[in-house]
C-alpha positions in Angstrom: -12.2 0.0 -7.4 -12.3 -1.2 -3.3 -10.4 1.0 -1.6 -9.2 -0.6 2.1 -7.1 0.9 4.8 -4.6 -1.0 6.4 -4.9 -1.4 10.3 -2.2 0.3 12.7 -3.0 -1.2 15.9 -3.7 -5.0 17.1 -7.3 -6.1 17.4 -7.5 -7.1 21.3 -8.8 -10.4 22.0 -13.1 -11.0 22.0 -13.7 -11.3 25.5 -17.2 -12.8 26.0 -19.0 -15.6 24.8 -21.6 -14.0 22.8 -18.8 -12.7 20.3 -17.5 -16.3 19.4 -19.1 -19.3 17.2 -19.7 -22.5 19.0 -20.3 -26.3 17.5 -22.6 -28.0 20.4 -23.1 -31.4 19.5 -24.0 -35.0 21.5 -26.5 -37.9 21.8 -29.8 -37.3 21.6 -32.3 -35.8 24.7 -28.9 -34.9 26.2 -29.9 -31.4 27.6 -28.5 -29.6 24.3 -31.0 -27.2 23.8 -31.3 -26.4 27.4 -28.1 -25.8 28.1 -27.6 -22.9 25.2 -31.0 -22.2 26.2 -29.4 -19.9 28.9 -26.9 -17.9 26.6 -27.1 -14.7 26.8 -30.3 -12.5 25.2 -30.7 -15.9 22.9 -33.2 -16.4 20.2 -33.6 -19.9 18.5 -33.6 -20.5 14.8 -35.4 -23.7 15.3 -35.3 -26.3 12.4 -36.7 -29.4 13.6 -39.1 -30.0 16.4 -37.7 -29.9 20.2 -37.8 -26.5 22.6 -41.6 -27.9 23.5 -40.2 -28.5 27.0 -38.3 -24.9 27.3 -39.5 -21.3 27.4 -37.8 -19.3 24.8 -37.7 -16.9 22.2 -37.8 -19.2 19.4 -38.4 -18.6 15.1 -39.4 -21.2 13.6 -37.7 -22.2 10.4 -38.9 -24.8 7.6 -37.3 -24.0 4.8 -34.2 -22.4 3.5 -35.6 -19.0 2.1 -37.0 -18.6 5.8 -33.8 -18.9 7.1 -32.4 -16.1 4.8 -34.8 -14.3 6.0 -34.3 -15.0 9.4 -30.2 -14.0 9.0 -31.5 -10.7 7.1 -33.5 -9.3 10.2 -30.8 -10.5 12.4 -28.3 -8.4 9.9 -30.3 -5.1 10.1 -29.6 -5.2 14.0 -33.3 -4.0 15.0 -33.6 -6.0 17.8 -31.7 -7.1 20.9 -30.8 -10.4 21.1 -27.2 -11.3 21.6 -27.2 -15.1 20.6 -28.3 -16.9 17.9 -28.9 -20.8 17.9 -29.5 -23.0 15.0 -31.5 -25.7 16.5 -30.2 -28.3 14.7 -27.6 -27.0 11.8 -27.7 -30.6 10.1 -31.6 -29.6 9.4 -30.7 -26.5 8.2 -28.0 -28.5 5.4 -31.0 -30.3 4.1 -32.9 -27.4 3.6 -29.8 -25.6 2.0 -30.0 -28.4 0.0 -33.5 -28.5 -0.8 -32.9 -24.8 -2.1 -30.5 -25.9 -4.5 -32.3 -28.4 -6.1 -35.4 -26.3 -6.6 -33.5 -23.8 -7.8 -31.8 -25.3 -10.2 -35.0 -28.0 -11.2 -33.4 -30.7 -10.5 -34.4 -34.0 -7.5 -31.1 -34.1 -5.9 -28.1 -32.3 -6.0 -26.0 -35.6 -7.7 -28.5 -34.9 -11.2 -26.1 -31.9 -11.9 -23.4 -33.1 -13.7 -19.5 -33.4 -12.8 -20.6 -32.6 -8.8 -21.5 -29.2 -9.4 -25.0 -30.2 -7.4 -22.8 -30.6 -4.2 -20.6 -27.7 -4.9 -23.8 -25.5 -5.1 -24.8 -26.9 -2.3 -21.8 -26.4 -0.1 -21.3 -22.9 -1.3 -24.4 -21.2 -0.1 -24.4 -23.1 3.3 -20.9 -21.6 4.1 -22.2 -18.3 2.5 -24.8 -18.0 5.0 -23.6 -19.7 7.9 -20.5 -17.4 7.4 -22.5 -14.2 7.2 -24.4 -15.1 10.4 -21.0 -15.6 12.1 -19.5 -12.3 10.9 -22.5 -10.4 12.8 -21.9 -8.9 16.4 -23.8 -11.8 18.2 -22.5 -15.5 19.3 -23.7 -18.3 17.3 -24.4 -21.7 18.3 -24.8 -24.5 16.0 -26.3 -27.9 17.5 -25.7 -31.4 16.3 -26.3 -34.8 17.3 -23.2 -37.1 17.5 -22.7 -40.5 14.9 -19.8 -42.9 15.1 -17.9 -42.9 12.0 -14.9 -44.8 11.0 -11.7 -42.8 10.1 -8.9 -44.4 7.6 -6.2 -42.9 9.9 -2.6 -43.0 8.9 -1.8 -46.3 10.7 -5.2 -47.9 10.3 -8.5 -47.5 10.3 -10.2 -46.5 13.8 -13.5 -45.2 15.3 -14.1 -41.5 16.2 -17.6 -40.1 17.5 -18.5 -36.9 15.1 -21.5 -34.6 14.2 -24.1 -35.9 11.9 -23.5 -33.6 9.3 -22.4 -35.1 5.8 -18.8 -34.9 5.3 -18.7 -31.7 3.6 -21.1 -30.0 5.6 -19.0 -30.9 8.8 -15.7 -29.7 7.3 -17.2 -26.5 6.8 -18.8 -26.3 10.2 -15.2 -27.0 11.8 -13.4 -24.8 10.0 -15.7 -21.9 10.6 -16.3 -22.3 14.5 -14.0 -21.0 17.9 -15.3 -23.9 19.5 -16.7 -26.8 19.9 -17.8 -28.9 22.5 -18.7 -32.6 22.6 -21.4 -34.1 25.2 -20.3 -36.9 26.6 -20.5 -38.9 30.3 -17.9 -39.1 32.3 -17.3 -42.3 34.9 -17.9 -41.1 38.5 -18.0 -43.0 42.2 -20.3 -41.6 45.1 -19.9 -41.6 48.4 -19.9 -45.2 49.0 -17.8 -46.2 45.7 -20.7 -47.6 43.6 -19.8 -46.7 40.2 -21.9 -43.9 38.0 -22.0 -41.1 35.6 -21.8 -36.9 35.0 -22.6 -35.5 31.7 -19.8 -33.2 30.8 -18.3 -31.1 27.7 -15.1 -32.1 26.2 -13.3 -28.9 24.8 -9.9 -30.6 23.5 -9.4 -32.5 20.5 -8.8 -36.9 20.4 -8.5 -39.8 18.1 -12.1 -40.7 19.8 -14.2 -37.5 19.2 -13.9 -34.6 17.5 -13.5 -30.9 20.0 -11.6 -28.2 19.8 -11.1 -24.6 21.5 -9.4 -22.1 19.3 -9.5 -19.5 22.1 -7.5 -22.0 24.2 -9.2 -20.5 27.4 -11.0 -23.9 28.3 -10.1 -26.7 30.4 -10.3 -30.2 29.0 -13.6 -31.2 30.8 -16.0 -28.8 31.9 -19.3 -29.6 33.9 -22.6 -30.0 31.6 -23.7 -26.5 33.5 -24.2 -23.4 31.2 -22.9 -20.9 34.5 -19.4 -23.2 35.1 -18.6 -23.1 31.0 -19.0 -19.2 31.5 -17.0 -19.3 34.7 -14.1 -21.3 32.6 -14.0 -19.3 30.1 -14.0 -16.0 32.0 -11.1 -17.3 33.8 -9.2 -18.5 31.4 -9.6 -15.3 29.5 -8.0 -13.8 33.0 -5.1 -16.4 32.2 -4.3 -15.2 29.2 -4.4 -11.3 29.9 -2.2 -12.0 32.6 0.4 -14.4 30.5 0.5 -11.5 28.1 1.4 -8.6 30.8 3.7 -11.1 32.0 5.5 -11.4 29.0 5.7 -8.2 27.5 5.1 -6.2 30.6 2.4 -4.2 29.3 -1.2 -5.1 29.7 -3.2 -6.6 26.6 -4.6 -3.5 24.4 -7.9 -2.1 25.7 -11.4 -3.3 25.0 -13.3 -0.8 23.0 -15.6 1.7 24.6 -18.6 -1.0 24.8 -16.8 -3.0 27.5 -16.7 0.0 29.9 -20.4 -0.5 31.0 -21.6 2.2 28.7 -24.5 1.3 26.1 -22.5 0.3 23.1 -23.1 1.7 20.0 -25.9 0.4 17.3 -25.3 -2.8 15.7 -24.2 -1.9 11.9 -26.6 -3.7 9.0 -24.8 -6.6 7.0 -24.1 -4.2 4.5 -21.4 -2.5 7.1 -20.0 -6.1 8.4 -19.2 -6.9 5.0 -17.6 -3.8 3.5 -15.9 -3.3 6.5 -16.7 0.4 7.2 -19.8 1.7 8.7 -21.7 4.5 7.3 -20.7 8.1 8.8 -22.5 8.6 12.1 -25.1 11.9 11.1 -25.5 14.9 14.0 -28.4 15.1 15.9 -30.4 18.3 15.3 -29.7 19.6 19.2 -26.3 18.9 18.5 -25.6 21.1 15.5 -27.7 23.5 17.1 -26.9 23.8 20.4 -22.9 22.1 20.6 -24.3 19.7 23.2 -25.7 16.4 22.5 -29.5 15.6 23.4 -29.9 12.9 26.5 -29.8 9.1 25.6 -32.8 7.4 25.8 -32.3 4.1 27.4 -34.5 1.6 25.6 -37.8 1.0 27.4 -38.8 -2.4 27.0 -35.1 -3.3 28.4 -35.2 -0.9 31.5 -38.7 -2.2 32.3 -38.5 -6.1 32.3 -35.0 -6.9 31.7 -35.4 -8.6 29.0 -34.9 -8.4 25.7 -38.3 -7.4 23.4 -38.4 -9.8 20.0 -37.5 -8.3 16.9 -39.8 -6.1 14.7 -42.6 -7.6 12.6 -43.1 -10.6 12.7 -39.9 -11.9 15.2 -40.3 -14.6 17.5 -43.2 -15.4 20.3 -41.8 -16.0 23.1 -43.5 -19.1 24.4 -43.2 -22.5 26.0 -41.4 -24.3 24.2 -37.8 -31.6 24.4 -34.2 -30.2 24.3 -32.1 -31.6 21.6 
C-alpha cells in the first residue's frame, strides 16, 4: 500500500527559468538553437543535424533507446547542467515511434489493430517527455512552425502551429509553462522605409498557437535570450508584489537554495517520482565530533565556471546551423 502525506503549507511559485518547461518553435534557420543555446548550464539532446555553427555541450541522439538513456543520466543528477534541450522534439516523435514498431514487430504503428499502434505510440512519448519535465532542470523543446487549417466554430480558418502530428502536439501543449512562437514583426527606421525584427509571441491567437501559463510575459518580447530573462524576472517581481498587495503579507519564502547557498543534491528519478527522498545519512565527523565536516565546493565549477559534462560517456563539448 502507498502511503502519502498531505501538504500543510502552499508551494511558492518557481522563480527562474530553468525550473519551467518551454515549447520554442518557428521557421526554419530562425536563430532557434541559438537563442536556447544561452540558457543557463544547457546541454543539447540533439536529434537531427544543426548546432554545427554553435559551441555547446551537445549529446547526440539517433534513436529512441538513446534518448532513454540520455533522460536516465539526467535522472541520476551526477552532473551539473541546469537545462535540457531537445533539439528538435518532432525528431524525437519519430523515433518514439520507431521504438514502437520495433518493439511490437510491426512497419508502422496503423498495422496494430483498432489504433492501439498510435496509442502505444503516444503513451511512451508523454511517459518520457513527462519524466524529463518532472526533474529539477528547465526543458526546452524545439519545433519548426507549419500552417494548418483549423475547423473553428464559425468556419474554417488558418493558424500557424508546430510540426508535430496532432497527437504529439496536444501532448506537447498540455505538458509545457510556455511556449513561444518566432515570428517578425513590421518595423520603420529612421527614415520610414518599412522593415522587420524577429520577435517571440508569448500570448495565445486565432493565427498561431502561444501561451504563458506563468502569466509573467509580455505579449511580444525581443528575439534576445538576456531581454526574455529580463521579462520574466520582472514580471515575476509583478506578481510577488500583486500578492503582498492583496493579502498584505509577502508571497511564502523560497526554499533554502534561493539564498545563495549551494543547494542540496539533485534526487535520482526514483525520488521525483515517489515523491520523498531517501533519508539524508550523517557524515562520520558528524556523529563523531557533533560538528559537520567543511563543504567541498566542486572543483571543476570553482576553476572555470562552467559546468564539467556528465560522467562516462556525457557530452563533448565542441563546435557545433541553429534550428
Amino acid at each position: 500500500m502507498v502511503t502519502v502525506v498531505l501538504p500543510t503549507q502552499k508551494t511558492p511559485p518557481k522563480a527562474t527559468l530553468h525550473e519551467f518547461t518551454v515549447l520554442l518553435y518557428g521557421p526554419t534557420k530562425f536563430g532557434k538553437s541559438k537563442i536556447c543555446s544561452q540558457a543557463e548550464s544547457a546541454l543539447f539532446l540533439e536529434t537531427e543535424p544543426g548546432l554545427n555553427s554553435l559551441e555547446v555541450f551537445k549529446l547526440p541522439i539517433g534513436t529512441w533507446d538513446e534518448l532513454l538513456a540520455a533522460a536516465k543520466e539526467l535522472a541520476d543528477g551526477k552532473h551539473a547542467f541546469k537545462t535540457v534541450i531537445i533539439d528538435t522534439v518532432d525528431n524525437a516523435y519519430r523515433m518514439c515511434a520507431e521504438y514502437v514498431c520495433k518493439k511490437f514487430k510491426v512497419e508502422h504503428e496503423s498495422d496494430l489493430e483498432y489504433g492501439k499502434g498510435y496509442a502505444l505510440v503516444n503513451n511512451e512519448f508523454f511517459r518520457v517527455l513527462n519524466k524529463l519535465a518532472l526533474l529539477p532542470y528547465g526543458l526546452f523543446l524545439i519545433s519548426h512552425s507549419q500552417e494548418k487549417e483549423i475547423d473553428g466554430r464559425t468556419g474554417k480558418f488558418t493558424k500557424i502551429v508546430p510540426t508535430l502530428p496532432d497527437k504529439a502536439r496536444k501532448i506537447v501543449l498540455g505538458l509545457v509553462d510556455i511556449i513561444l512562437f518566432c515570428d517578425f514583426e513590421p518595423t520603420k527606421d529612421a527614415d520610414g522605409n518599412p522593415g522587420y525584427k524577429r520577435v517571440l509571441r508569448t500570448k495565445p491567437s486565432t493565427r498561431y498557437e502561444a501561451g504563458d501559463r506563468t502569466a509573467r510575459l509580455p505579449e511580444m518580447i525581443d528575439f534576445d535570450f538576456g531581454v526574455f530573462v529580463a521579462a520574466f524576472m520582472q514580471g515575476a517581481t509583478r506578481s510577488a508584489a500583486a500578492v503582498t498587495a492583496a493579502t498584505g503579507n509577502p508571497p511564502p519564502a523560497r526554499p533554502p537554495a534561493a539564498t545563495g547557498n549551494p543547494p542540496p543534491a539533485r534526487a535520482p528519478a526514483a525520488t521525483a517520482a515517489a515523491g520523498s527522498p531517501p533519508p539524508a545519512r550523517t557524515p562520520a565527523t558528524t556523529a563523531a565530533t557533533g560538528s559537520p565536516p567543511p563543504a567541498r565546493a566542486p572543483v571543476a565549477t570553482a576553476a572555470t565556471g562552467s559546468p564539467p559534462p556528465a560522467s562516462g560517456s556525457g557530452p563533448n563539448r565542441q563546435p557545433t546551423t541553429g534550428s
